[in-house]
Backbone as a ProteinNet text record, in pm:
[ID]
protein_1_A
[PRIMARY]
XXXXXXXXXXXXXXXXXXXXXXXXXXXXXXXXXXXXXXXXXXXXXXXXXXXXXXXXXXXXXXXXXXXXXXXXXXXXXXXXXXXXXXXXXXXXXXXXXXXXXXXXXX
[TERTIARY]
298.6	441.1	517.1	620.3	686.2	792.5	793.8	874.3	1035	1086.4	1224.3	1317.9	1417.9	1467.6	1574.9	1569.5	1694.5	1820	1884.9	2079.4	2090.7	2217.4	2284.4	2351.6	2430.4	2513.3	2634.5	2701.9	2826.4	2931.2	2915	3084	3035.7	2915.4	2911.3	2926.1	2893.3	2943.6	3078.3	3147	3291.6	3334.4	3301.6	3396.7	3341.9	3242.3	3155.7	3296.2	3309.3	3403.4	3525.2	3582.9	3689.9	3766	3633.5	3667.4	3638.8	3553.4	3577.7	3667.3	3740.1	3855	3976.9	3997.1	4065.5	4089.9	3977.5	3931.4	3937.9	3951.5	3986.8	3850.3	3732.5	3627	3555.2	3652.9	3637	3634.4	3538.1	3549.1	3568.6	3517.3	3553.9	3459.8	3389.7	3316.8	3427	3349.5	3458.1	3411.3	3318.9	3369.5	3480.7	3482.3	3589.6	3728.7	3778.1	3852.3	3900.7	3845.2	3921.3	3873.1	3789.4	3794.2	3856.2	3780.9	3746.3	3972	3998.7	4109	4211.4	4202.2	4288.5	4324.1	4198.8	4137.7	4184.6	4180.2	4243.2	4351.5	4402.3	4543.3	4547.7	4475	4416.2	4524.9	4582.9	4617.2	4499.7	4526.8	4471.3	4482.7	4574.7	4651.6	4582.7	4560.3	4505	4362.3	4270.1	4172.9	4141	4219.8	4230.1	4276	4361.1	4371.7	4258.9	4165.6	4102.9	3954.1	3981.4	3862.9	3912.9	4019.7	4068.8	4115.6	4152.2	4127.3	3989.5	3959	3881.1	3746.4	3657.9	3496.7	3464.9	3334.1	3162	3079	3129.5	3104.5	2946.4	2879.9	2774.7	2639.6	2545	2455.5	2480.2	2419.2	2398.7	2290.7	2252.5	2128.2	2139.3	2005.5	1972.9	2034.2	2086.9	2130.1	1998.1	1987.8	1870.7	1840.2	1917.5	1900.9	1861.9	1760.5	1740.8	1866.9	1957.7	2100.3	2180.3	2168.3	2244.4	2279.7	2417.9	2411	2508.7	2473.5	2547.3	2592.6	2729.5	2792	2925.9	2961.6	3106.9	3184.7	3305	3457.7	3515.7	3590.5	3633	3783.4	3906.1	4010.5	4113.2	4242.3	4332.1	4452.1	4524.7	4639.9	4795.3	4835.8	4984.1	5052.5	5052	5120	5067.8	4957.1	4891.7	4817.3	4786.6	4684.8	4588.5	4523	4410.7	4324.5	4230.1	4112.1	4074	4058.4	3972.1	3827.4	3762.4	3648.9	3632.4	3566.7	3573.2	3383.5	3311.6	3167	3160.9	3081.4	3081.8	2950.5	2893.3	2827.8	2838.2	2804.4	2829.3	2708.9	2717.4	2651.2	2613.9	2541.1	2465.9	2566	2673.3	2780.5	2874.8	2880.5	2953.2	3041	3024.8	3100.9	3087.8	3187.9	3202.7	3246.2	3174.8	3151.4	3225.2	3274.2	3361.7	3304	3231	3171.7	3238.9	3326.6	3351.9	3495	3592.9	3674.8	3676.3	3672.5	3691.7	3780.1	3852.5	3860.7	3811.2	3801.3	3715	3774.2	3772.7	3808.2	3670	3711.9	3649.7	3560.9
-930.5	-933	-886.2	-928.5	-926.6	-798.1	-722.5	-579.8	-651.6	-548.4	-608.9	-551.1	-666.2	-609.7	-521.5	-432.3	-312.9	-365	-282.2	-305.3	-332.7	-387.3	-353.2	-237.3	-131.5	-44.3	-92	10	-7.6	-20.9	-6.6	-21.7	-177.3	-180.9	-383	-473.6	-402.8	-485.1	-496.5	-384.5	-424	-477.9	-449.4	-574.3	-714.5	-741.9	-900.7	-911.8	-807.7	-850.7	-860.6	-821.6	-812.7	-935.4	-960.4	-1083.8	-1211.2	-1222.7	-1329.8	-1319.6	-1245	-1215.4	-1289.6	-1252.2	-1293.7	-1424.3	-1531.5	-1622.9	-1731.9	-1601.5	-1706.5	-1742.7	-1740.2	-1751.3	-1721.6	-1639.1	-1566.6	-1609.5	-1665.7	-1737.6	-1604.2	-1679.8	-1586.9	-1584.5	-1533.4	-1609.1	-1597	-1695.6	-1682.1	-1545.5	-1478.1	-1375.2	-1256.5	-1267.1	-1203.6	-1225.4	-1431.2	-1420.2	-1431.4	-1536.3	-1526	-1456.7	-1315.5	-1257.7	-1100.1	-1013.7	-902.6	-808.7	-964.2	-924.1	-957.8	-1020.1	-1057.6	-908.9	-899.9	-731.2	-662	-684.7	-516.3	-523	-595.2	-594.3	-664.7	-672.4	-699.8	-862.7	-839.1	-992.5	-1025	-1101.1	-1172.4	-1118.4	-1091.5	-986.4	-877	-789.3	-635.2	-638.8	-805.7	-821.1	-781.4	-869.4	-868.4	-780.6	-654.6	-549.1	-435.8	-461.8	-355.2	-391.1	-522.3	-620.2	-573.8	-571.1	-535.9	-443.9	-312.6	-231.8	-72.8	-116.9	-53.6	-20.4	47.5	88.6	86.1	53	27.8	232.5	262.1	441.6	462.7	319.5	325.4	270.7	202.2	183.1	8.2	-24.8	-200.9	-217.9	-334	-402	-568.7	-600.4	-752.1	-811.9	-944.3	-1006.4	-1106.5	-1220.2	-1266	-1402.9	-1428.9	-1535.4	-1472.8	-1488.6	-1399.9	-1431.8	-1320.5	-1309.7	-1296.3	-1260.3	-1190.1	-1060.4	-1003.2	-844.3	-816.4	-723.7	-689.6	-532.6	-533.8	-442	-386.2	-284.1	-159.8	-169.9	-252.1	-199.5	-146.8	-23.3	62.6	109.2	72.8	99.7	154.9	219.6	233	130.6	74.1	6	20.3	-33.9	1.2	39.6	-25.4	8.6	134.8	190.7	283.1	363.3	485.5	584.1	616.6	495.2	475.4	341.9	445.1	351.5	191.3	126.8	-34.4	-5.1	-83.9	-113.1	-267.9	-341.1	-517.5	-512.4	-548.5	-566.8	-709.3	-730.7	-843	-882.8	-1026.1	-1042.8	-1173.3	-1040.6	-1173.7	-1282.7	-1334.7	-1501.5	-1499.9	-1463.5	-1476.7	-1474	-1392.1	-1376.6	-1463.5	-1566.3	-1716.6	-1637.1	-1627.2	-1600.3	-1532.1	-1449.6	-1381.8	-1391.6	-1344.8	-1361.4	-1235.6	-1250	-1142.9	-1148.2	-1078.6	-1067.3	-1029.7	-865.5	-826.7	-748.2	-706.2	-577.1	-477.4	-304	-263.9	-125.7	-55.7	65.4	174.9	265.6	370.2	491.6	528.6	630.7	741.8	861.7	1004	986.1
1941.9	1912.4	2037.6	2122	2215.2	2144.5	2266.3	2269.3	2229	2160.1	2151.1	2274.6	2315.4	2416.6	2407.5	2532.5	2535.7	2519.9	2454.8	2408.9	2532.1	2561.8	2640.4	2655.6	2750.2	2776.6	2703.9	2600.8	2512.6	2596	2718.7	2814.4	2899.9	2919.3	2991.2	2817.7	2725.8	2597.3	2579.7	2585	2535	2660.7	2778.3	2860	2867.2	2813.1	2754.1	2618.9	2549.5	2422.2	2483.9	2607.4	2579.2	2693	2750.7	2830.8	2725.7	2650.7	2549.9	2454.6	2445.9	2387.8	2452.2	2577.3	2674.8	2705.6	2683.1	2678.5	2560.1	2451.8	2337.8	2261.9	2301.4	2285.7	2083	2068.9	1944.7	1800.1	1697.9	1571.9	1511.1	1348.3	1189.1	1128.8	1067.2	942.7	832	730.2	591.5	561.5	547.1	487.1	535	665.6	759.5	700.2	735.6	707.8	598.8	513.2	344.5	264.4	305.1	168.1	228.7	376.6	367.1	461.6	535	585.5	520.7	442.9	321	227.5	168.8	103.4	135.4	265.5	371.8	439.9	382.6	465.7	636.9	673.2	802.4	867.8	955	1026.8	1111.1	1158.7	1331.3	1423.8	1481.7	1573.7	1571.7	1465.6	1394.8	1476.8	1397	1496	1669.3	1696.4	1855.1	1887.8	1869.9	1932.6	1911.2	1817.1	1817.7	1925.9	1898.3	2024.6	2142.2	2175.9	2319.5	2358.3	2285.6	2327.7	2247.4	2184.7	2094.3	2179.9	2109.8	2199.5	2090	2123.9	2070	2081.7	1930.4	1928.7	1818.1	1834	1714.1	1808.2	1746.2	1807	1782.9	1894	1947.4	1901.5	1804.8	1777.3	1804	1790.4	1838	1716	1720	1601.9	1580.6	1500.2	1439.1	1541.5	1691.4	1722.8	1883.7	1945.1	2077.6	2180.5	2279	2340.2	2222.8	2076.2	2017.4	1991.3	2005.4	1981.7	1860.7	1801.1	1683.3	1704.1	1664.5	1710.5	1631.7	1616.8	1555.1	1702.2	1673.6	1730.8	1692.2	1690.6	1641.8	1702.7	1658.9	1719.7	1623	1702.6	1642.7	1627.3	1501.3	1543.3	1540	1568.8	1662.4	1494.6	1429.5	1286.2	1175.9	1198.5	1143.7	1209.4	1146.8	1237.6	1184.9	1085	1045.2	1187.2	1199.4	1273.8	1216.9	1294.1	1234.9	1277.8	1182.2	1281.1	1286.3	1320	1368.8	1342.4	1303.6	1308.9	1399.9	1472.5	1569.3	1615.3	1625.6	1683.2	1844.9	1922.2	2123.1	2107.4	2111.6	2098.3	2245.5	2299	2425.6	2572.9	2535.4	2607	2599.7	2542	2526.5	2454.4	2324.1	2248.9	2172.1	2086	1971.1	1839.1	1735.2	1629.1	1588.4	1472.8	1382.5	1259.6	1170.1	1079.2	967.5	946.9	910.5	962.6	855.5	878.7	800.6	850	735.1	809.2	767.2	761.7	748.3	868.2	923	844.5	729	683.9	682.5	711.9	693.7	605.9
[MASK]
++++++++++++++++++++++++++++++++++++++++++++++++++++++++++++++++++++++++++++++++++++++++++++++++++++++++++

């Protein structure tokens, strides 16, 4: 069985997220968008700011396709001083995947 490979460093990840961000690069899944940001109050916008300016404060794992990483963005937004978090998976640096939203409460 082949060793699994090392995370990447959480600060060359979020600037991989935040340049595909930049880029536009960025899908949804349905459960992201029509059920969990709907739920939560969450826009589009809400998304992308916590992608761009937010950090990766959890641990990085491999996602199920090899150059996948799965990952917690975690930000604050401009309308509240409740934290986001963004669950995400980088698609071999190409692109990013948005899985989930939820609110980082205590």
């Amino acid at each position: 069985m082949p060793a699994r490979p090392k995370p990447p460093h959480p600060g060359d990840l979020i600037k991989t997220i935040r340049s595909l961000v930049g880029r536009g690069k960025v899908g949804f899944t349905a459960h992201a968008l029509e059920l969990r940001m709907k739920e939560r109050g969450f826009e589009i916008d809400d998304v992308y700011q916590v992608l761009a300016r937010g950090d990766i404060p959890g641990t990085i794992e491999p996602g199920r396709e090899p150059g996948e990483w799965r990952c917690l963005v975690v930000g604050r937004l401009q309308w509240t001083s409740r934290e986001a978090g963004v669950a995400t998976v980088v698609v071999r640096k190409d692109r990013l995947v948005v899985i989930t939203v939820e609110w980082m409460d205590p």
